[in-house]
N, C-alpha and C positions, 0 to 999 in steps of 0.2 A: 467218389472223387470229390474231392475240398479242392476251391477256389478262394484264394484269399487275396483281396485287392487292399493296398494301402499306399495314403500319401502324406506327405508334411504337410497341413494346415497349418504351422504356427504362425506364417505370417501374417495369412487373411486374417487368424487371431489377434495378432497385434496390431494390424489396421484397422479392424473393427472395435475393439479396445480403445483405439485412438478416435475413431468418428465420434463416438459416446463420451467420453472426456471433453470433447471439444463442443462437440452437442449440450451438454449439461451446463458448461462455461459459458456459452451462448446463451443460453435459458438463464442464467444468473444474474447476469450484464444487462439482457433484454429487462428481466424483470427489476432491476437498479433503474434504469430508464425509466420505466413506468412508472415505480414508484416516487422516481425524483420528481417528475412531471407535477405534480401530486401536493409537495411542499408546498408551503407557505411563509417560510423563513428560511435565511441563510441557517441559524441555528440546524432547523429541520436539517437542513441539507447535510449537514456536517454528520448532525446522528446518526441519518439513516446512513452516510457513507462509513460511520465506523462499524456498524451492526453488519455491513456487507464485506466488510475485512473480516469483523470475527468469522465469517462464513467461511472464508479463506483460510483461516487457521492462525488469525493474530491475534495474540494475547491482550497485547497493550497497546494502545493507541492516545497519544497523545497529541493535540491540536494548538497550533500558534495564531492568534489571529494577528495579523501584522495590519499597523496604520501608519499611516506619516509620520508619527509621536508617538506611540505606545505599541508593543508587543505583549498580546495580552492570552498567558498559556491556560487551557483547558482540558480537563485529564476527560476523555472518553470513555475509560473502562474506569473501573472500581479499586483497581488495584495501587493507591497511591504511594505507597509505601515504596515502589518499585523503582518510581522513577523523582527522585526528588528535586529535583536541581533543574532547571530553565535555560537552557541551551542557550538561546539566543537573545534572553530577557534583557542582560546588559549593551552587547552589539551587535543588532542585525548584519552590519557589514563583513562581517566573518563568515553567516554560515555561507555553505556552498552551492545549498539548495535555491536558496536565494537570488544570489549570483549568477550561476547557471541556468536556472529555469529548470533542470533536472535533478532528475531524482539521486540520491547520494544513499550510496551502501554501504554495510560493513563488507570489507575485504572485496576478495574478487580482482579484478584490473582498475579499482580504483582505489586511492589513498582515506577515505571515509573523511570524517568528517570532525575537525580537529578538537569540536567542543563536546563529544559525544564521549563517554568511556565506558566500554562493556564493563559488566561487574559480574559478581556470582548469580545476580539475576534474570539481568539483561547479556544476553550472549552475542545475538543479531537483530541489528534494528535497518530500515529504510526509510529515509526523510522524503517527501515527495510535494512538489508544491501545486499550491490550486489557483488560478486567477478568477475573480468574481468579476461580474461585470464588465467584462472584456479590458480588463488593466492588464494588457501583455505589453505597455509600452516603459513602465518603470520597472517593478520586479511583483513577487507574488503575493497574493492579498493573502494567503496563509499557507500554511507548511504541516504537513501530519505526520508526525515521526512516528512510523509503526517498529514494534520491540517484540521481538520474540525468546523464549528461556532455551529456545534450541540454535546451539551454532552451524552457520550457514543454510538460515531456514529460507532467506531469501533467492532461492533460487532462478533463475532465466523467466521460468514460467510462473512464479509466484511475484515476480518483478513486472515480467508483462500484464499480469490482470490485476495488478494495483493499480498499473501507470494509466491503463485502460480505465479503469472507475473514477481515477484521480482525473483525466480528461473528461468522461460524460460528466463530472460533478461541475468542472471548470465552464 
């Protein structure tokens, strides 16, 4: 006589799947924190924050540092050929990231960002701004446009754990 017992595990699969994602995410963020602790300069801070986007899965990252007077862009990755043009170099007052204090995407439920224009390289980008020094009372002391070569790379989850690194860096 054969007894054969069986049941659907897939979902305790896909819960457990999901604790370990989120576990790992947590270990990443944790470890940004630590490291940020660590700097020595805002520069510092900026690097190690784009070296923790490449970990994410972003290509390009570009940094605005914004003053009273001058907006002044910094390419973070290597690839300059990608991105050539200075979104905000001539009028702060347009972008949206700015303005808003939040982060600005391509597509999705928002209208992006009017100085931005995907090309055959740039597919999807999110602008996302940082305050230094506790200056959340005029607008943000800099803006990181992250650019990816895949459309609609910026997904919910790939949105939440920038905006989360973009806050612990703030």
């Amino acid at each position: 006589c054969i007894l054969i017992s069986a049941r659907d595990i897939s979902r305790e699969l896909f819960i457990e799947e999901k604790y370990k994602n989120t576990y790992r995410d947590l270990n990443l963020l944790y470890s940004f924190i630590t490291e940020l602790a660590n700097v020595h300069t805002e520069e510092e801070a900026y690097r190690l924050f784009a070296d923790y986007m490449k970990k994410l899965g972003i290509e390009h990252i570009r940094l605005y540092r914004i003053t009273e007077k001058t907006v002044q862009a910094v390419m973070l990755t290597e690839e300059e050929h990608v991105w050539t043009r200075n979104c905000i170099e001539q009028d702060t007052e347009i972008c949206k990231a700015i303005r808003s204090g939040l982060p600005v995407i391509t597509g999705g439920k928002t209208y992006g960002c009017p100085l931005i224009q995907t090309n055959n390289k740039i597919k999807s980008y999110m602008c996302v701004p940082v305050w230094i020094e506790n200056n959340y009372t005029t607008s943000a002391s800099a803006i990181f446009t992250l650019m990816s070569t895949e459309p609609d790379f910026f997904t919910e989850e790939i949105r939440k754990k920038a905006s989360k690194f973009a806050e612990s860096l703030s």
